[in-house]
N, CA, C and O of each residue as an XYZ file, in Angstrom:
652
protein
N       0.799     -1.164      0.000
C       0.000      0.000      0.000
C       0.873      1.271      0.000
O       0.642      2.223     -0.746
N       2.005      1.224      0.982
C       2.530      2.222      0.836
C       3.446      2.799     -0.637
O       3.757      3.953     -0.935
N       3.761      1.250     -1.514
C       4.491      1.708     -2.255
C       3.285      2.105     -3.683
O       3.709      2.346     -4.813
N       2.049      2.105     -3.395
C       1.212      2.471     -4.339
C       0.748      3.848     -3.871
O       0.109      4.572     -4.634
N       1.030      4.188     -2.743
C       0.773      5.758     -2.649
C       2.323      6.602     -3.020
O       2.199      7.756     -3.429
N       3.573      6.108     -2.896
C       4.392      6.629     -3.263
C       4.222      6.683     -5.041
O       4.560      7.699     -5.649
N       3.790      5.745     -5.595
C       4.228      6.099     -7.079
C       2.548      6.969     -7.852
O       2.207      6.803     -9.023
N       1.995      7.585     -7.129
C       1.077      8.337     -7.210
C       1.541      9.828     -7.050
O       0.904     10.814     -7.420
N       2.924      9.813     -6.355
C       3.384     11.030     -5.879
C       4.192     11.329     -7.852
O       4.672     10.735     -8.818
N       3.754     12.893     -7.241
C       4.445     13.804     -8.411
C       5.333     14.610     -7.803
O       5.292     15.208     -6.728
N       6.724     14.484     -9.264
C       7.762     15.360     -8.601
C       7.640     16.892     -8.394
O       7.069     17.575     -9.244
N       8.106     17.370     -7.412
C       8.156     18.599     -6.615
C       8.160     19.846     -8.514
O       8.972     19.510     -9.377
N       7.457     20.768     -8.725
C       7.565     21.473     -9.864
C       8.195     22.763     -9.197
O       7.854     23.298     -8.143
N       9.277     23.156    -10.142
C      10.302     24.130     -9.660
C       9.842     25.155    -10.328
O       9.380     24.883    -11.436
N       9.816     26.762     -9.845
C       9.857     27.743    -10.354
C      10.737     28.291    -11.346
O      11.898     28.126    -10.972
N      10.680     28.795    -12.301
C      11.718     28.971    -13.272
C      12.136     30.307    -12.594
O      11.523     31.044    -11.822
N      13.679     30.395    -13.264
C      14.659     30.812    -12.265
C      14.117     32.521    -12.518
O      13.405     32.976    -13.413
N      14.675     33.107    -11.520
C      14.338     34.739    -11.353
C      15.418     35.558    -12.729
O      16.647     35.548    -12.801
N      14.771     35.975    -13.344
C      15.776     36.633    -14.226
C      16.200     38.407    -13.588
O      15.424     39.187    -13.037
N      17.516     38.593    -13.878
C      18.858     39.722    -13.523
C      18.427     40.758    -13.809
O      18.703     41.793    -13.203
N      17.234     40.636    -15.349
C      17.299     41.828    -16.197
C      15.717     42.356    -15.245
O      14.780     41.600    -14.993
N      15.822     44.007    -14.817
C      14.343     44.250    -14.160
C      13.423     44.346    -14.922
O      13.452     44.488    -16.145
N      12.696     44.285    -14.339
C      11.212     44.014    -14.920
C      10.383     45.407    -15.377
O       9.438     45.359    -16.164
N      10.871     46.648    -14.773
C      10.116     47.754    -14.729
C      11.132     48.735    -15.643
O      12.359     48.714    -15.730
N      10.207     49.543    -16.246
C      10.970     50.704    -17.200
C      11.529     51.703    -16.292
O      12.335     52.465    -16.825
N      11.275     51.902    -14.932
C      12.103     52.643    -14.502
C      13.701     52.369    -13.825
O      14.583     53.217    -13.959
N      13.885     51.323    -13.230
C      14.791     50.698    -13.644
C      16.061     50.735    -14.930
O      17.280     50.619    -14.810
N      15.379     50.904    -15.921
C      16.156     50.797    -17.277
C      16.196     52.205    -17.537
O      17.002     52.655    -18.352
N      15.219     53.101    -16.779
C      15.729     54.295    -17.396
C      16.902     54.816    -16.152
O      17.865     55.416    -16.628
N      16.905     54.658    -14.773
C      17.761     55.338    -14.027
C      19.210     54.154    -14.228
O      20.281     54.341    -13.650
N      19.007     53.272    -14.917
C      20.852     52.847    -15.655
C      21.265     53.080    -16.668
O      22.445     52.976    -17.006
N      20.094     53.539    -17.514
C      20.777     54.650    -18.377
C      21.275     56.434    -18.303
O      22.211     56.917    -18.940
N      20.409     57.142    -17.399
C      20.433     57.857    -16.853
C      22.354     57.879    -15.543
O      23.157     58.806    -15.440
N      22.390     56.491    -14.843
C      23.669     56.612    -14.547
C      24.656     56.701    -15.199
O      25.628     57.311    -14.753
N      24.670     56.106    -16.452
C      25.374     55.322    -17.501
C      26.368     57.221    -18.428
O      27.498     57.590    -18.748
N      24.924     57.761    -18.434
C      25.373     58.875    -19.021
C      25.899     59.844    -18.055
O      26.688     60.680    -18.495
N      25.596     59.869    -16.821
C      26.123     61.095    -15.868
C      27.540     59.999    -15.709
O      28.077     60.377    -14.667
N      28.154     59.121    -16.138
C      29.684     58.275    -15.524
C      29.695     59.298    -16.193
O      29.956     60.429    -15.783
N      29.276     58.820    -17.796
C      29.867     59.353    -18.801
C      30.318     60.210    -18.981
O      31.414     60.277    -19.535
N      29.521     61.401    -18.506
C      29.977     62.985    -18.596
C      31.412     62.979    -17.826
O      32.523     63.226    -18.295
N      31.054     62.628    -16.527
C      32.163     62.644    -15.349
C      33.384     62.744    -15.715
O      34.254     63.591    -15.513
N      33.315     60.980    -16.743
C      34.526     60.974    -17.071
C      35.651     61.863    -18.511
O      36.819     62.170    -18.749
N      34.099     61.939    -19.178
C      34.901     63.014    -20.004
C      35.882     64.205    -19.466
O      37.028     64.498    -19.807
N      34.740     64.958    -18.205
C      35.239     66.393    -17.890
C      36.771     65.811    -16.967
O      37.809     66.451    -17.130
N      36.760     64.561    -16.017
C      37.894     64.360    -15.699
C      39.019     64.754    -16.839
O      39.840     65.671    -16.862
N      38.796     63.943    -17.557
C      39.576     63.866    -18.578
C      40.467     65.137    -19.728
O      41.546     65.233    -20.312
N      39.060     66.017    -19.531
C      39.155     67.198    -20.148
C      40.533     67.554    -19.153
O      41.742     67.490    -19.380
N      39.796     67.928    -18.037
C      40.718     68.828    -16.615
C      41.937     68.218    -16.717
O      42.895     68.923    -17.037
N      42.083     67.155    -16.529
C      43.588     66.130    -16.627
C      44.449     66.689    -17.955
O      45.673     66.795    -17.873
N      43.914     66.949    -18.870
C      44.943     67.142    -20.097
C      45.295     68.328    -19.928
O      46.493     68.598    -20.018
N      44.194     69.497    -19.596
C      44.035     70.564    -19.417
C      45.878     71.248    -18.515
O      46.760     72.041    -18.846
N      45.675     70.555    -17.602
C      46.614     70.347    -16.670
C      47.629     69.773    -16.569
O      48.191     69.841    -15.476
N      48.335     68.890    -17.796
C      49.477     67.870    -17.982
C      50.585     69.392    -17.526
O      51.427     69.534    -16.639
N      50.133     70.217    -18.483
C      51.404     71.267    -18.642
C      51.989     71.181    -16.639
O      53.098     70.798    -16.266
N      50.894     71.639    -15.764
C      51.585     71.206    -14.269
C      52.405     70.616    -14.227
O      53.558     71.035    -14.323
N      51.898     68.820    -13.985
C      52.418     67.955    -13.783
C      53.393     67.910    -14.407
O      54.273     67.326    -13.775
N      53.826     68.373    -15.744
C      55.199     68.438    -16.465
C      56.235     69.384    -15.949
O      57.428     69.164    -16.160
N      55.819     70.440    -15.273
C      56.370     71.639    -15.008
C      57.116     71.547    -13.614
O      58.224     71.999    -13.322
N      55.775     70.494    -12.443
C      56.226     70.486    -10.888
C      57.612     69.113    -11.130
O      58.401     68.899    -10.210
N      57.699     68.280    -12.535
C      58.238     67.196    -12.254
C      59.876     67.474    -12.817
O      60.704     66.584    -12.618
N      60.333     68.896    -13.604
C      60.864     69.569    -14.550
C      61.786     70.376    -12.819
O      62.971     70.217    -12.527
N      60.935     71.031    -12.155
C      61.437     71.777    -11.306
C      61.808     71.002     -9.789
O      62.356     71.547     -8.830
N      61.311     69.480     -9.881
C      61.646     68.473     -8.726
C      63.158     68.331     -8.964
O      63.845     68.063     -7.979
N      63.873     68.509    -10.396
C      64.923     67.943    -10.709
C      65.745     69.046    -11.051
O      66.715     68.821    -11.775
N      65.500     70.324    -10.613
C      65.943     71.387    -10.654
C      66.549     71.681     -9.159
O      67.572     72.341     -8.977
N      65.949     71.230     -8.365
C      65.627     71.805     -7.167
C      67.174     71.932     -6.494
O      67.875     72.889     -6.165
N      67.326     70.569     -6.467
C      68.740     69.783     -5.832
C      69.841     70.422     -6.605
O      70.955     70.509     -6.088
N      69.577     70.956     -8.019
C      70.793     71.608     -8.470
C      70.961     73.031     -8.295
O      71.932     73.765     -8.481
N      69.281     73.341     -7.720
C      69.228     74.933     -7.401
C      70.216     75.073     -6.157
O      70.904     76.094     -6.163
N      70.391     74.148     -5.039
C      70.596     74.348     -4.068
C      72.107     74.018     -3.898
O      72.653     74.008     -2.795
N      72.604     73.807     -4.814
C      74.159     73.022     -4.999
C      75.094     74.154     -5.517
O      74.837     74.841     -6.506
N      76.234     74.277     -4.723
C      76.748     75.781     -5.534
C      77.148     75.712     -6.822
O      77.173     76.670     -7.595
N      77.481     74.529     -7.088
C      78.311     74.228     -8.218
C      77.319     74.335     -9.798
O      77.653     74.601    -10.953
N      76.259     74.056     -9.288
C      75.275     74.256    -10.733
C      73.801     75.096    -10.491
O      72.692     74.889    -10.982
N      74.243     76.071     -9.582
C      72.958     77.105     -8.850
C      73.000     77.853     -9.976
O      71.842     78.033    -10.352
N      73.908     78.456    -10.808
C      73.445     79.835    -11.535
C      73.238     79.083    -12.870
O      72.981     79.908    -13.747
N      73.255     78.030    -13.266
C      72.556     77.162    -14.665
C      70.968     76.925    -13.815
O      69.921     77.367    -14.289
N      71.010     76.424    -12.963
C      69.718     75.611    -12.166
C      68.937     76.682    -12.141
O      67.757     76.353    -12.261
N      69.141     78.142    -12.008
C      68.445     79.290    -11.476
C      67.634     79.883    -12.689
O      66.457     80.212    -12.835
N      68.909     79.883    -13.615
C      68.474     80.083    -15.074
C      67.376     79.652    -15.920
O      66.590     80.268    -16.640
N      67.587     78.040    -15.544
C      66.540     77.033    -15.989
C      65.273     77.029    -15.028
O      64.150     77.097    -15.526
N      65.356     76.993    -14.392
C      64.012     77.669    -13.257
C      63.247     78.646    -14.225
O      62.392     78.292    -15.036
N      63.776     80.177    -13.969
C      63.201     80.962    -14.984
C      62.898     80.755    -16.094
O      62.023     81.525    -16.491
N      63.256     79.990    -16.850
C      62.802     79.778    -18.528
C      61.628     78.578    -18.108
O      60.824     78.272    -18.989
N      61.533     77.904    -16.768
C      60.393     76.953    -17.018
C      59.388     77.743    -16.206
O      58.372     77.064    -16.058
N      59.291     79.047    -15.568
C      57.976     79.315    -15.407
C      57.656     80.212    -16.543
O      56.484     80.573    -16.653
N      58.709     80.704    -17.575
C      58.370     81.583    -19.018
C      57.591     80.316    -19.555
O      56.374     80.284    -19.740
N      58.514     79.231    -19.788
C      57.100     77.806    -20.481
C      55.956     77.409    -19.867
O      55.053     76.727    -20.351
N      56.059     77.984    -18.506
C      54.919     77.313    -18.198
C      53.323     78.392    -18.136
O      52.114     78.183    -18.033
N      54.253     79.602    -18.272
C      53.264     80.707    -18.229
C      52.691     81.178    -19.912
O      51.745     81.927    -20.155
N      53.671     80.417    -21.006
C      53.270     80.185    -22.343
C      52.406     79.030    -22.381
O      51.479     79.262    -23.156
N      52.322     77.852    -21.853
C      51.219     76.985    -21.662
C      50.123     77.415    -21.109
O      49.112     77.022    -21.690
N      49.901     78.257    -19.954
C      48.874     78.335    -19.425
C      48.244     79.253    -20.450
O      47.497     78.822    -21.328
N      48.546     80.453    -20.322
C      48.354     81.987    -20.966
C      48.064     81.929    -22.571
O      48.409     80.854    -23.062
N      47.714     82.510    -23.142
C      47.915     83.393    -24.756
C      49.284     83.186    -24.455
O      49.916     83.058    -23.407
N      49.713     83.187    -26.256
C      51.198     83.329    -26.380
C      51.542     84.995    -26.652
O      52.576     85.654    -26.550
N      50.018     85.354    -27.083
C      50.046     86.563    -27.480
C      49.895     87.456    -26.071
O      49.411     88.580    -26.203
N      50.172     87.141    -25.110
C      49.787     88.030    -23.930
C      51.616     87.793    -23.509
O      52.355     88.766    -23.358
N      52.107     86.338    -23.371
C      52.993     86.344    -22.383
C      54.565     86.458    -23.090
O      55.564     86.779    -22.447
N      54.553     86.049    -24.886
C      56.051     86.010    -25.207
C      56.400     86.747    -24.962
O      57.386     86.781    -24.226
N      55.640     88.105    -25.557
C      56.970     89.065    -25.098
C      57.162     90.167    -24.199
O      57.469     91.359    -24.242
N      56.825     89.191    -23.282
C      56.937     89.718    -21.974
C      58.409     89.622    -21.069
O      58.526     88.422    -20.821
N      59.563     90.350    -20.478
C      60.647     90.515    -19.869
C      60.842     91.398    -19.146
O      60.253     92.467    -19.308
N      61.533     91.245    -18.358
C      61.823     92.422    -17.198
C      60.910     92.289    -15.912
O      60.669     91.391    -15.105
N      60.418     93.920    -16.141
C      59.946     94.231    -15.227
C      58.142     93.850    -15.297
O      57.223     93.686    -14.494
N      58.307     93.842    -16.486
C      56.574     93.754    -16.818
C      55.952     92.095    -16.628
O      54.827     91.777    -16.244
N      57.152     91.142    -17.056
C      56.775     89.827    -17.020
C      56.839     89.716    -15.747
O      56.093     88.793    -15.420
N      57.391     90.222    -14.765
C      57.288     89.854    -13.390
C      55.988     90.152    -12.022
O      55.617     89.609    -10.981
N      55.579     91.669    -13.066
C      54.258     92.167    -12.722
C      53.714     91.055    -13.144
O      53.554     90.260    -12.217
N      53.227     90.524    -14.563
C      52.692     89.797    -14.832
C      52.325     88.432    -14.319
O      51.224     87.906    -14.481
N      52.945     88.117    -13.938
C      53.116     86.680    -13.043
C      52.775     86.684    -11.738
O      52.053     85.787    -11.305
N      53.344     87.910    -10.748
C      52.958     88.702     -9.426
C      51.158     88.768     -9.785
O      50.403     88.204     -8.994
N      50.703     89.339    -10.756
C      49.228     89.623    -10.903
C      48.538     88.317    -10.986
O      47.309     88.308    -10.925
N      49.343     86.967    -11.148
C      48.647     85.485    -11.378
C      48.630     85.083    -10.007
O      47.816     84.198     -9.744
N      49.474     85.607     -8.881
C      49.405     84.718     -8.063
C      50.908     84.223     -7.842
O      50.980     83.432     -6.901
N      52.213     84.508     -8.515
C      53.203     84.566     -7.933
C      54.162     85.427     -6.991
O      54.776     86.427     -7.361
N      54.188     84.875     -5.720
C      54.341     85.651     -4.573
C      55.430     85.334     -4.140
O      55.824     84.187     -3.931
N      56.115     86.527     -3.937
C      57.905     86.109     -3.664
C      58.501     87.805     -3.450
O      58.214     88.827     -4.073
N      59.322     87.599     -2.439
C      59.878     88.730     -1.997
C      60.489     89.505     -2.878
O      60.737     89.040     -3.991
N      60.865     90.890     -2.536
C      61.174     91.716     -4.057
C      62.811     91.563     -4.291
O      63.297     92.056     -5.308
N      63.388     91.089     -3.634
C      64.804     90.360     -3.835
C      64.794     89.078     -4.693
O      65.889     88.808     -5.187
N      63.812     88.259     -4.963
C      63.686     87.425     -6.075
C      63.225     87.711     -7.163
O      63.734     87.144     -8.130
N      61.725     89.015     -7.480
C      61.456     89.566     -8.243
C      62.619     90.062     -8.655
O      62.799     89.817     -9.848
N      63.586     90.731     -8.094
C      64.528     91.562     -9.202
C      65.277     90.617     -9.660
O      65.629     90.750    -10.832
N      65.788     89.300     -8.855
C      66.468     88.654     -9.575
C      65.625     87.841    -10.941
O      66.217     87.628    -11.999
N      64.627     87.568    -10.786
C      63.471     87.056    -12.175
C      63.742     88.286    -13.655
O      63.703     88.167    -14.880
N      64.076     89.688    -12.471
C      63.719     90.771    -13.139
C      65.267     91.136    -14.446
O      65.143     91.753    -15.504
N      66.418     90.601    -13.966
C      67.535     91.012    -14.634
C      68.058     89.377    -14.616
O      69.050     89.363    -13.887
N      67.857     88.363    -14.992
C      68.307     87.523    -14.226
C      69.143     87.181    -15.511
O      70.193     86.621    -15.195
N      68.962     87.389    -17.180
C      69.605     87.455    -18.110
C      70.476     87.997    -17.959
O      71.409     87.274    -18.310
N      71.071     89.562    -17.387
C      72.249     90.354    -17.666
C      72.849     89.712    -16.398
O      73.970     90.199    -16.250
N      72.531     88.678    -15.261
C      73.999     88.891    -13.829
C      74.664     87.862    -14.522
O      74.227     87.268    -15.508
N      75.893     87.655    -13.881
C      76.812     86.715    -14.194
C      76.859     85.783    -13.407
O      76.412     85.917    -12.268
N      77.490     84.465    -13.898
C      77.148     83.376    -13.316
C      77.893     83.030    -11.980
O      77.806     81.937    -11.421
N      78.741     84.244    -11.471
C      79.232     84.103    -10.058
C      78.194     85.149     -9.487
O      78.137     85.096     -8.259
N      77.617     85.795     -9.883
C      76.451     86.811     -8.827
C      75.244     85.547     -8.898
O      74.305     85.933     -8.202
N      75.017     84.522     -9.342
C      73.983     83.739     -9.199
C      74.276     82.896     -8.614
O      73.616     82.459     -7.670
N      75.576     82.339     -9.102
C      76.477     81.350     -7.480
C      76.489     82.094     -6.099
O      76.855     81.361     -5.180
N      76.225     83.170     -5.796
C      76.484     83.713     -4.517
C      75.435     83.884     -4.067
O      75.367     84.443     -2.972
N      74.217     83.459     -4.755
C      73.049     83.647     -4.175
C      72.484     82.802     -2.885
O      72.557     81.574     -2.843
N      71.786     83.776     -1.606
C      71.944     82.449     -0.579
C      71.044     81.350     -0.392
O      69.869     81.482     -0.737
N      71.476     80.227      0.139
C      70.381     79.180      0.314
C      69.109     79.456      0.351
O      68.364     79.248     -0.606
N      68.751     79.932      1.416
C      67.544     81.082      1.847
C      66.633     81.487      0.782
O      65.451     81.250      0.530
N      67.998     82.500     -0.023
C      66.946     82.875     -1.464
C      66.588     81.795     -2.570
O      65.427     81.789     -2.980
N      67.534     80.845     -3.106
C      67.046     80.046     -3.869
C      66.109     79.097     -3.196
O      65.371     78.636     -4.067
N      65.907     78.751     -2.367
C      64.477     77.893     -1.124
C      63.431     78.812     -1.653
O      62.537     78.523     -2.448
N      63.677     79.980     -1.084
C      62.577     81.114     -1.880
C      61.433     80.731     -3.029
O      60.266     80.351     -3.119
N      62.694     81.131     -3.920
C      62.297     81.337     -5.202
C      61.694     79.681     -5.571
O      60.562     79.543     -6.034
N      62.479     78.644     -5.338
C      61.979     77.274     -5.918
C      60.627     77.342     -5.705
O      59.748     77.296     -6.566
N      60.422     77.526     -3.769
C      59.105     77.219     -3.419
C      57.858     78.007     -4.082
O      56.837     77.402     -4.408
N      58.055     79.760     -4.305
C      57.507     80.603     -4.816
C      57.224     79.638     -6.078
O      56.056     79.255     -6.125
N      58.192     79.100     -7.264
C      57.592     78.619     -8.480
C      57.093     77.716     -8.587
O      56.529     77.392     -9.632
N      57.143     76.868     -7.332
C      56.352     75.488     -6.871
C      54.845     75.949     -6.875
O      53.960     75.524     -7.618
N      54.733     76.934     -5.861
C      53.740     76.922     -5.257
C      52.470     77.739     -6.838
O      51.371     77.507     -7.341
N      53.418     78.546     -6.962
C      52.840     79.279     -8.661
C      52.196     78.181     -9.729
O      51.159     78.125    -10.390
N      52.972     77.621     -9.606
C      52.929     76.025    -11.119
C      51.383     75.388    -10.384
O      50.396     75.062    -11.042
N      51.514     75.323     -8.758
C      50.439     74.647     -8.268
C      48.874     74.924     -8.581
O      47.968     74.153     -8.898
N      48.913     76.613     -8.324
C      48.276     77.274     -7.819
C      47.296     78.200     -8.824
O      46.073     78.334     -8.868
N      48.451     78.806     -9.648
C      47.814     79.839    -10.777
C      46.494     79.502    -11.592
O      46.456     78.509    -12.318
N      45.519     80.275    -11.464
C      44.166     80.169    -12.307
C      44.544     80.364    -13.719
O      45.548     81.060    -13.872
N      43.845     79.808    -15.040
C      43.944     79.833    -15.807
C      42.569     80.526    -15.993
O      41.795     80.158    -15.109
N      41.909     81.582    -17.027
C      40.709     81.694    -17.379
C      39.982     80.710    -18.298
O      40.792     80.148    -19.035
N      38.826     80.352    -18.478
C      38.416     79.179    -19.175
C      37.989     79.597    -20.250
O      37.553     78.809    -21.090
């Protein structure tokens, strides 16, 4: 008897499986809706990042400056090259038509008006730094070249560009 009520039994019927994809249109619209705000995100990252290589080229240019700024033996080449990389870097940021031909006294206003801040003993040296000779730039003191590095550090960091 018992084995005639067992083969009367039917096997257990399984639910077919839950499907991943949702079921509702709203759903499908707020992952497309995410899909496009990554999207943007990552463009404008992207934009800003290129926008900005000139920095990262400039802080990594003056990391390897630094150690020779501070060395007597290659301070008035190191000092030199300093200055010509915030002239490149202020031709990257800027119009070329605002900053080439800019020297002296005016390119230093100019740069002072961006946001480069540095005592007026480094301004003058930015300011003539073509005509001294390369023992008045060797004699320059620790103190001042610390100065000036950090001043073009902090400039390269810092300076607004208009959009």
């Amino acid at each position: 008897m018992a084995q005639k009520a067992l083969e009367g039994l039917a096997d257990i019927a399984t639910p077919p499986p839950v499907l991943w994809i949702p079921q509702t249109w709203g759903w499908t619209a707020l992952a497309v809706v995410l899909l496009i705000a990554f999207t943007f995100w990552a463009w404008r990252w992207r934009r800003h990042a290129l926008a900005n290589r000139y920095r990262v080229e400039a802080l990594k240019v003056l990391s390897q400056l630094e150690p020779r700024a501070l060395s007597t033996q290659t301070r008035a080449d190191a000092l030199v090259e300093i200055a010509e990389l915030l002239k490149r870097t202020a031709l990257a940021a800027y119009a070329r038509t605002d900053v080439a031909r800019l020297s002296g006294a005016v390119w230093v206003q100019f740069i002072r008006e961006r946001g480069f801040r540095i005592a007026d003993g480094g301004a003058t040296l930015l300011d003539d730094l073509e005509y001294r000779s390369k023992a008045s730039l060797t004699a320059m003191s620790d103190a001042d070249t610390k100065a000036l590095v950090s001043a073009a550090r902090t400039w390269i960091e810092e300076h607004r560009v208009p959009a």
